[in-house]
C-alpha positions as CSV (number, residue, x, y, z in Angstrom):
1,X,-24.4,91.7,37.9
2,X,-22.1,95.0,38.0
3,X,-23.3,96.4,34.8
4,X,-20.5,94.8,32.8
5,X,-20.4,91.8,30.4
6,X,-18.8,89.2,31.8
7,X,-15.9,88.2,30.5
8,X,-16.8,84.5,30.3
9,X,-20.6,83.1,29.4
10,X,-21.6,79.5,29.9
11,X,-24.9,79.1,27.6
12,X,-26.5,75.5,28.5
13,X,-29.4,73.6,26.1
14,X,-30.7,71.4,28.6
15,X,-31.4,68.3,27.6
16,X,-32.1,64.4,29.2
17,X,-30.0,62.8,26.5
18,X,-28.0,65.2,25.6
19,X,-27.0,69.2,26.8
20,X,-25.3,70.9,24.9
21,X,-22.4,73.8,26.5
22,X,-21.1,76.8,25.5
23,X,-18.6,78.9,27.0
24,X,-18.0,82.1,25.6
25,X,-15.3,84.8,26.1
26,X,-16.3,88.6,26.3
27,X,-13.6,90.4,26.6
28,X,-12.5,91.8,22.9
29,X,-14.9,93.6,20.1
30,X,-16.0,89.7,19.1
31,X,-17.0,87.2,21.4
32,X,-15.0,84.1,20.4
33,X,-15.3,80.2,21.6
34,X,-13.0,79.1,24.4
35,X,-15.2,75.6,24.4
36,X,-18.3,73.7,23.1
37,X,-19.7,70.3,23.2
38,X,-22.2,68.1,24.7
39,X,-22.3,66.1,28.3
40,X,-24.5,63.2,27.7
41,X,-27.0,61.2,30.1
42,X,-25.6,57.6,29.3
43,X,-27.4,55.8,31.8
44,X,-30.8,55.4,29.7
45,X,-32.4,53.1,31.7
46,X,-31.9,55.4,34.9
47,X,-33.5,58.9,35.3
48,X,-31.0,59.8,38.4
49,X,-28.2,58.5,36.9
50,X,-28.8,60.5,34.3
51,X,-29.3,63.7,36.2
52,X,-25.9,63.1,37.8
53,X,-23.8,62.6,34.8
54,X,-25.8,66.1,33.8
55,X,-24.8,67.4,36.4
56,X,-21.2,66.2,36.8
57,X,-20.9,67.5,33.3
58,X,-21.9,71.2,34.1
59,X,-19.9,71.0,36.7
60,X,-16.4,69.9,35.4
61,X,-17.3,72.6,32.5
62,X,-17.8,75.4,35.1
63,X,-14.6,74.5,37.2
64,X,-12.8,74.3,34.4
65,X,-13.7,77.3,32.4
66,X,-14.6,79.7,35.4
67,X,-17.7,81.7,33.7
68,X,-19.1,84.5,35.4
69,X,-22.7,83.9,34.3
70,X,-25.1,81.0,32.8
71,X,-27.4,82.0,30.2
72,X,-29.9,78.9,29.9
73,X,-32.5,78.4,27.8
74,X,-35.8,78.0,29.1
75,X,-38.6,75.0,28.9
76,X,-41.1,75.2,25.8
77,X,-43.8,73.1,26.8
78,X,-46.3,71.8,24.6
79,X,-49.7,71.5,25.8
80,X,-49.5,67.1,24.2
81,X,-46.2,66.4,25.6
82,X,-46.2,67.6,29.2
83,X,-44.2,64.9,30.2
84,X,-41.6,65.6,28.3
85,X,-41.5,69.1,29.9
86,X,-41.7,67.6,33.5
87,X,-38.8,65.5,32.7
88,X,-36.9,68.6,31.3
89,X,-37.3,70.0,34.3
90,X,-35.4,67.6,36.3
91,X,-32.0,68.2,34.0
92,X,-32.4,71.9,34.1
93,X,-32.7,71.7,38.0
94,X,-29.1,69.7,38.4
95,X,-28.0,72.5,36.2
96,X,-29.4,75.6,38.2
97,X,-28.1,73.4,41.1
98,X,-24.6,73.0,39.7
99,X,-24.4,77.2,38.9
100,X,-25.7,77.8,42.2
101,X,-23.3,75.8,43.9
102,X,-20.1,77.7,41.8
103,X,-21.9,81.1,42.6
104,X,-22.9,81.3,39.0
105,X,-26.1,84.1,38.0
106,X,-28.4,82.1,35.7
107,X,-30.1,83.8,33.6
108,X,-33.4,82.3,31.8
109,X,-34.0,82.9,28.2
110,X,-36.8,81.5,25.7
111,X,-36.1,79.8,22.5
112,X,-38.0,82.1,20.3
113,X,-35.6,85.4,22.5
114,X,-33.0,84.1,21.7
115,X,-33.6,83.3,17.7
116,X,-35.1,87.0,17.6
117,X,-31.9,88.3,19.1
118,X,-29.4,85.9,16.3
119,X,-31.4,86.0,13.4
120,X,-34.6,88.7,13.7
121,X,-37.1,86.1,14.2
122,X,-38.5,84.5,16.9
123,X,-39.3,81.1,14.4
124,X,-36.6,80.7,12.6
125,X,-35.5,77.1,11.7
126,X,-32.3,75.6,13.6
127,X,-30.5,76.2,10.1
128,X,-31.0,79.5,10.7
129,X,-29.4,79.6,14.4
130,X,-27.0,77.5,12.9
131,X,-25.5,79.8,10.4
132,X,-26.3,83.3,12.3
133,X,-24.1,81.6,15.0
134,X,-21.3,80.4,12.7
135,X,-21.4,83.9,11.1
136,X,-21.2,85.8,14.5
137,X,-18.0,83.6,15.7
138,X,-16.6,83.2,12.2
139,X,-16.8,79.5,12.6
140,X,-15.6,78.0,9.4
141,X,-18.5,75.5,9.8
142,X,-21.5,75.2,11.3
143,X,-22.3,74.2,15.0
144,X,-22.9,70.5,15.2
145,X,-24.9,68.9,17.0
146,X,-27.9,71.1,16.8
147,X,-27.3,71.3,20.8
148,X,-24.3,72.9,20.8
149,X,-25.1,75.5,18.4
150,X,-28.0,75.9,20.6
151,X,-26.3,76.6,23.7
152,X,-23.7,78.7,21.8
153,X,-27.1,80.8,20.5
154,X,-28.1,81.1,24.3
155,X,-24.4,82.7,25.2
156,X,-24.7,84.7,22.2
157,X,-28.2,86.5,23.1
158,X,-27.0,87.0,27.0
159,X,-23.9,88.6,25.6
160,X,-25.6,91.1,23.4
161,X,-28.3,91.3,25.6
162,X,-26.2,92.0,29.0
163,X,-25.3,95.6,28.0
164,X,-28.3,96.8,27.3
165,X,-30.1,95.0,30.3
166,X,-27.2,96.5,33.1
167,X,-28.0,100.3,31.6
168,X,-31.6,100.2,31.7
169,X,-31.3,98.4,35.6
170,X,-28.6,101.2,36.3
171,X,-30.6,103.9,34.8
172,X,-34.2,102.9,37.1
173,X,-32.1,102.9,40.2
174,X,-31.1,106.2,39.7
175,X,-34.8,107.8,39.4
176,X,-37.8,107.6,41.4
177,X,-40.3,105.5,40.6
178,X,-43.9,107.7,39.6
179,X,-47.1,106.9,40.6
């Protein structure tokens, strides 16, 4: 990154069934909505199939809406489901596959970064998310289905976050590192 926001964020809640997608635009005071929703994997019975419709998903959203950066929200894997994490896995690879293919930076964040960053806590409830992201876009309801307002919440932390993370990178490359 060039040490500016971008002007449009794609934040992804990756998901098997269902991933939610947010695109965001950057470039007044506010970030505001161009587009949210969810791609689906309709194909229950196939894993692959539902990797591809994933994937198609991301990316019709990403030729269409041209952002400049993918914040995605990282795996939480619980030690009595790992299964469930390997599985996540595969969606969130067609996604990084998709960005990389567009020549899309992804940028990984966790679930409990991102809630800090919208609400000041690292465990707040999804109700939470939901109304500090309504509040934050003036949405005059909130984000349904709990993925969407999820991926909006990961588009939200990168672009708050973005500014902050370009000076500090532009302010170490200017000094020496000591010893």
């Amino acid at each position: 990154m060039d040490g500016t926001v971008p002007p449009r964020v794609l934040g992804i809640d990756p998901g098997l069934n269902i991933t939610g997608y947010a695109v965001l635009d950057i470039s007044g005071r506010k970030p505001t909505v161009c587009e949210a929703g969810v791609i689906r994997g309709r194909d229950r019975g196939s894993l692959p199939g539902r990797l591809e419709q994933i994937y198609n998903g991301v990316r019709d959203v990403i030729a269409t809406y041209h952002p400049a950066v993918m914040a995605l929200e990282q795996l939480y894997s619980h030690y009595q489901r790992p299964r469930t994490s390997i599985l996540m896995g595969h969606a969130r690879g067609v996604i990084c596959l998709a960005a990389q293919q567009a020549g899309i930076e992804v940028v990984n964040y966790s679930a409990t970064q991102i809630k800090k960053v919208l609400t000041g806590s690292g465990r707040a409830p999804k109700i939470q998310v939901q109304r500090a992201v309504q509040q934050e876009l003036r949405l005059d309801a909130l984000p349904e289905p709990a993925d969407v307002a999820d991926a909006l919440a990961a588009a939200l932390c990168h672009a708050y976050l973005a500014p902050a993370q370009a000076r500090v990178s532009a302010s170490s490359r200017g000094r020496p590192l000591s010893a």
